[in-house]
Structure formats: C-alpha cells, structure tokens
MMTF fields as JSON, N, C-alpha, C and O atoms, coordinates in Angstrom:
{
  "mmtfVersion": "1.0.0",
  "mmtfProducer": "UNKNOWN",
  "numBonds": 267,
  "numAtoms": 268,
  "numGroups": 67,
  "numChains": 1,
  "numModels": 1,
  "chainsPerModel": [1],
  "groupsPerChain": [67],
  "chainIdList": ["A"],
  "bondAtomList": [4, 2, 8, 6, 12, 10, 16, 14, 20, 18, 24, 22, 28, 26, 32, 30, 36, 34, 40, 38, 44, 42, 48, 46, 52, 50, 56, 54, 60, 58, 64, 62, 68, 66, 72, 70, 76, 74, 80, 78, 84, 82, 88, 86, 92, 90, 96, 94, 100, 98, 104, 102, 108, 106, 112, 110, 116, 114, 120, 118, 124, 122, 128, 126, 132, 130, 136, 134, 140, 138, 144, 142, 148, 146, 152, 150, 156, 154, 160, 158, 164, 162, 168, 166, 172, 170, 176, 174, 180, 178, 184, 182, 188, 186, 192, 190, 196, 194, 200, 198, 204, 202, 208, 206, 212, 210, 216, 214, 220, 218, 224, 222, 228, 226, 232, 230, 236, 234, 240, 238, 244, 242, 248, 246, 252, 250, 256, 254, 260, 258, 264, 262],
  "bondOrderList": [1, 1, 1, 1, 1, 1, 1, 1, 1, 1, 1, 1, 1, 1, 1, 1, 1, 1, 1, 1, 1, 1, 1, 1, 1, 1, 1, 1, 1, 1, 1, 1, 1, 1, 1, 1, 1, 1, 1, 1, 1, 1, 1, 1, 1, 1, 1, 1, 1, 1, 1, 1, 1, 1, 1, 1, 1, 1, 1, 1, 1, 1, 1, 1, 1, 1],
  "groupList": [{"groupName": "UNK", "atomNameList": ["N", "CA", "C", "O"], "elementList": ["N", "C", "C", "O"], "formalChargeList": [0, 0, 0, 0], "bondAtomList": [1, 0, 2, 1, 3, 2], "bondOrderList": [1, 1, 2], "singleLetterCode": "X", "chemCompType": "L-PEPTIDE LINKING"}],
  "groupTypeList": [0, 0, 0, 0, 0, 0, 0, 0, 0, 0, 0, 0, 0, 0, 0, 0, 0, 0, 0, 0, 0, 0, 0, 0, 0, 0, 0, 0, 0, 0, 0, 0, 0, 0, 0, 0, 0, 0, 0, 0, 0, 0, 0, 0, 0, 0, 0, 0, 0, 0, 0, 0, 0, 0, 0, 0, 0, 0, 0, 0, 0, 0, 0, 0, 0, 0, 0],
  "groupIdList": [1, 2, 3, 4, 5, 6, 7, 8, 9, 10, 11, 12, 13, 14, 15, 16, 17, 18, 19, 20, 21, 22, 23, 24, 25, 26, 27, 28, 29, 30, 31, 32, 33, 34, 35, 36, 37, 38, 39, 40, 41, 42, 43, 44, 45, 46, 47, 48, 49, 50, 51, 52, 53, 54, 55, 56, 57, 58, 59, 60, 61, 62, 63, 64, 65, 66, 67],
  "secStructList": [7, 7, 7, 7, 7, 7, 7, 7, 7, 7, 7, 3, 3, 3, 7, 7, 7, 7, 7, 1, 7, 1, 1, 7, 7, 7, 3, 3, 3, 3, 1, 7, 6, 6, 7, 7, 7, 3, 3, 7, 7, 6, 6, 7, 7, 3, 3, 7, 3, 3, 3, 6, 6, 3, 3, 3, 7, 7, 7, 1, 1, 7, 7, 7, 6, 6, 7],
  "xCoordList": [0.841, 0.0, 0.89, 1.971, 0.539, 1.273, 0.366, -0.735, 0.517, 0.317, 0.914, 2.126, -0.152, 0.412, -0.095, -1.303, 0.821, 0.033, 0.641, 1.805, -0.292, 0.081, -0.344, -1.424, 0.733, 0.876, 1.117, 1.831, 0.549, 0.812, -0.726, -1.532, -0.82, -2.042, -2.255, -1.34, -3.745, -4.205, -3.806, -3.42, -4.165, -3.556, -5.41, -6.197, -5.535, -7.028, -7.009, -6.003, -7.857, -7.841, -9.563, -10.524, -9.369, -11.093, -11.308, -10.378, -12.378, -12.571, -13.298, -14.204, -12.745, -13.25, -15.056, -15.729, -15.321, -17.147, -17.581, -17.381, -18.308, -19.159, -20.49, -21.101, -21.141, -22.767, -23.482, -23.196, -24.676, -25.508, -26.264, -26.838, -26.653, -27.111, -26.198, -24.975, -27.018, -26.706, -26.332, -25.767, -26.666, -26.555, -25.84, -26.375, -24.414, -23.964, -23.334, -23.067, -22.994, -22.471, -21.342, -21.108, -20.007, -18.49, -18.013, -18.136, -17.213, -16.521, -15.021, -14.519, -14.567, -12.635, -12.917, -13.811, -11.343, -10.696, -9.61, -8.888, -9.674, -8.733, -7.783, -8.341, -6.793, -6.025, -6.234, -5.802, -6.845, -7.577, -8.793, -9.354, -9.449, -10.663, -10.805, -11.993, -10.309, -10.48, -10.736, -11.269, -10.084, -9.748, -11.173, -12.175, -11.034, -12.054, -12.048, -11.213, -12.859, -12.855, -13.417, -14.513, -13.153, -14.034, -13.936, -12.821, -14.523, -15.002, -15.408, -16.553, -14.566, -15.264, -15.733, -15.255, -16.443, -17.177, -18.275, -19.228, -17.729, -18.748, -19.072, -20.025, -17.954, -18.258, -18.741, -18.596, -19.452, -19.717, -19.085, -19.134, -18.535, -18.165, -18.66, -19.643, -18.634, -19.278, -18.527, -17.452, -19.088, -17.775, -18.615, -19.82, -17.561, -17.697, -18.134, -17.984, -18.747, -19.128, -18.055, -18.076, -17.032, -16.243, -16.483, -17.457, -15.805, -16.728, -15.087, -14.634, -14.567, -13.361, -12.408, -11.846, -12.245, -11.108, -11.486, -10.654, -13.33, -13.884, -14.541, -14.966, -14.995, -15.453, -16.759, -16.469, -17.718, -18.341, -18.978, -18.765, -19.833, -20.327, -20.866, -20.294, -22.526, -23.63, -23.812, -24.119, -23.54, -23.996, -25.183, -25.893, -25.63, -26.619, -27.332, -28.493, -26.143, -26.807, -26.364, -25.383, -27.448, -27.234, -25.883, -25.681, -24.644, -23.587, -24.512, -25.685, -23.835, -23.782, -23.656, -23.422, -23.866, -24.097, -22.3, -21.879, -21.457, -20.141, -19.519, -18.412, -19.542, -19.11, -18.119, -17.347],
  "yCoordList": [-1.172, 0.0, 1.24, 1.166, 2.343, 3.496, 4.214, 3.837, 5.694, 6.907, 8.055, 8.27, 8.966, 10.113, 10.782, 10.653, 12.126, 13.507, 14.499, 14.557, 15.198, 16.362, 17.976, 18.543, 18.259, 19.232, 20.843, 21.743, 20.936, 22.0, 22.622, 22.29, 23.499, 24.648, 24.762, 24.706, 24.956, 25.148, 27.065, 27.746, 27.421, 28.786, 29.042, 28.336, 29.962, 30.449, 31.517, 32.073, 32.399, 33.773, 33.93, 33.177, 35.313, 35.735, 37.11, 37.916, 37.347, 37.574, 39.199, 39.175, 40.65, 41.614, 41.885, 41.633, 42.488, 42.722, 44.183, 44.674, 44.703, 45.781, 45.496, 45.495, 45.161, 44.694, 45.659, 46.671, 45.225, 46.279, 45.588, 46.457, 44.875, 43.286, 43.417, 43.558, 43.343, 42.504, 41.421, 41.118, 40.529, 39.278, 38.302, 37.348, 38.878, 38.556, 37.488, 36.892, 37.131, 35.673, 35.903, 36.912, 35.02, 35.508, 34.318, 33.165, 34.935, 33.464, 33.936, 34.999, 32.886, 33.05, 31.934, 31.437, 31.715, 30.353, 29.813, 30.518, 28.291, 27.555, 26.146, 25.13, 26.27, 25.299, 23.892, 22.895, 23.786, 21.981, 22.049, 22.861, 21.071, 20.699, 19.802, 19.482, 19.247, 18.885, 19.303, 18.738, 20.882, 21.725, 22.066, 22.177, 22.236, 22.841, 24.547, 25.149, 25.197, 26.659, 27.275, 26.744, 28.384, 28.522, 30.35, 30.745, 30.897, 32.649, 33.074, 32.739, 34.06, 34.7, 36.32, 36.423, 37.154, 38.387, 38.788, 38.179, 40.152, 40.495, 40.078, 40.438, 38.921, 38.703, 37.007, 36.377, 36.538, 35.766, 34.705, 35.151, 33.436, 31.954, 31.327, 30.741, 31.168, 30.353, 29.313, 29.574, 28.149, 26.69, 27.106, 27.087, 27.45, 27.772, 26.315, 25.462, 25.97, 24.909, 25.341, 26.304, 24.183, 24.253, 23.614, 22.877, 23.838, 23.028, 23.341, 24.479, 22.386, 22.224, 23.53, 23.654, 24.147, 25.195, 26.455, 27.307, 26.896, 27.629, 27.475, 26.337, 28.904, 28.283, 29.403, 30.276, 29.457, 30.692, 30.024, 28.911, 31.192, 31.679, 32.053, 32.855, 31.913, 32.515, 32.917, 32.119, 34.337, 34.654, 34.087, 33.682, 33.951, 33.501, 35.166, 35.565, 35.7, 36.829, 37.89, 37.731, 39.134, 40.599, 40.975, 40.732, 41.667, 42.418, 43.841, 44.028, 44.559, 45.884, 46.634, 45.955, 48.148, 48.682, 49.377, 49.943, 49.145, 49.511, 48.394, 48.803, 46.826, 46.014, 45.526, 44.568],
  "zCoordList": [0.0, 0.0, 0.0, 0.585, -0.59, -0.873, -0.704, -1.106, 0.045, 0.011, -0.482, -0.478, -1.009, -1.546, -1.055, -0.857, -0.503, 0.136, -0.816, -1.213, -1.075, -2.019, -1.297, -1.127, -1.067, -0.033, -1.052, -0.609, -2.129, -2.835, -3.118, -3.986, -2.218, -2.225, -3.659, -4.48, -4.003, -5.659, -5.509, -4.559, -7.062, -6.859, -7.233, -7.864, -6.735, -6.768, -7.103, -6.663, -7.912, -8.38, -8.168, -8.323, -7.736, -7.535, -8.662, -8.68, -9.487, -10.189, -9.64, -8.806, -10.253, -9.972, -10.412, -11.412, -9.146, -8.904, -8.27, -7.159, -9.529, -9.04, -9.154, -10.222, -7.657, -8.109, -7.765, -7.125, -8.329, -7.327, -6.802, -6.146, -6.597, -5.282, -4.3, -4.298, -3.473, -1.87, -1.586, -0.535, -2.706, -2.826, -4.071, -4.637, -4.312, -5.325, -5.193, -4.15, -6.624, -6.932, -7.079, -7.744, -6.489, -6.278, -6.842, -6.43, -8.267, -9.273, -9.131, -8.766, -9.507, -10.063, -10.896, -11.58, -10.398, -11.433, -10.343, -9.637, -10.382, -9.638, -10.28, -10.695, -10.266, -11.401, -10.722, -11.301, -9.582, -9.232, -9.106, -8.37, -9.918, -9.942, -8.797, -8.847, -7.856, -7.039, -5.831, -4.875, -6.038, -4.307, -3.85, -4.556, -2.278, -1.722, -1.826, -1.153, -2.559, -2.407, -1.298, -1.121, -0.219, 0.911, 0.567, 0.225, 0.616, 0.319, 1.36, 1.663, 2.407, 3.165, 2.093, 0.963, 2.519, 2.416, 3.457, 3.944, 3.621, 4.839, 5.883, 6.574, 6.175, 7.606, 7.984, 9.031, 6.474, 6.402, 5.226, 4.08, 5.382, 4.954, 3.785, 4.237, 3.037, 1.783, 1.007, 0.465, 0.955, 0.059, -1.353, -1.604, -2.075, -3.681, -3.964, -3.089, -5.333, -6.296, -7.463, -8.23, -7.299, -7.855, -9.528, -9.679, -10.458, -11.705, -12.679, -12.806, -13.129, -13.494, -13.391, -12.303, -13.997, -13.172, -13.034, -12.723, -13.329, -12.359, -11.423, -11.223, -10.178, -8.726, -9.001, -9.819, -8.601, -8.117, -6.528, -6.046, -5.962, -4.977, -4.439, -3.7, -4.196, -3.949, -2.272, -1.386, -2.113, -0.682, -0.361, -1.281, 1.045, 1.493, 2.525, 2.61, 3.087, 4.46, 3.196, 2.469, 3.116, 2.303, 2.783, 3.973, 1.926, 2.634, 3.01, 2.684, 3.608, 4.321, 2.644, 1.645, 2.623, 1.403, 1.518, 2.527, 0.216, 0.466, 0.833, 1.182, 1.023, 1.639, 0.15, 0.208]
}
C-alpha cells in the first residue's frame, strides 16, 4: 500500500465585482478541480461549487451597502 500527500495549495484567483445586489455571486478560477474553495465576504463563509477550473459563490446573508 502506498500513500500520496500532495501538499501543494491550488492557486485560486477571484474575479473583480461591481454589483448592485446585496446578494452577489463571487466566481474566479482555480487550477484543481479537485480543491475545496471557501469565500469569506462580509463577515460571512461560503464553500464555492467548484466546476473544473472555475469556482463561483452565492452569498446567502445581504452584505452591508459599500461592503
């Protein structure tokens, strides 16, 4: 039996956003389709749906206006 640990962080890029929602959707791009994406904003946590080497992000709580 053999193990492999792969100890090399994916590189993640988050994608510039001017919304005018409270409730916007937060995408990049991540070079593993495997990684877990996690997005904080405003205070609040979100696990991206990752989908081959883009992620997006649907808030759940409104940000603050300016957030």
């Amino acid at each position: 039996m053999s193990v492999t640990y792969d100890a090399t962080a994916p590189v993640v890029t988050v994608s510039s956003l001017v919304a005018k929602t409270s409730l916007p959707t937060l995408t990049g791009t991540v070079d593993d389709s495997t990684a877990t994406v996690s997005v904080t904003a405003g205070g609040q946590t979100v696990t991206a749906t990752v989908s081959g080497t883009t992620w997006t992000a649907a808030l759940t709580t409104a940000l603050a206006d300016g957030t």
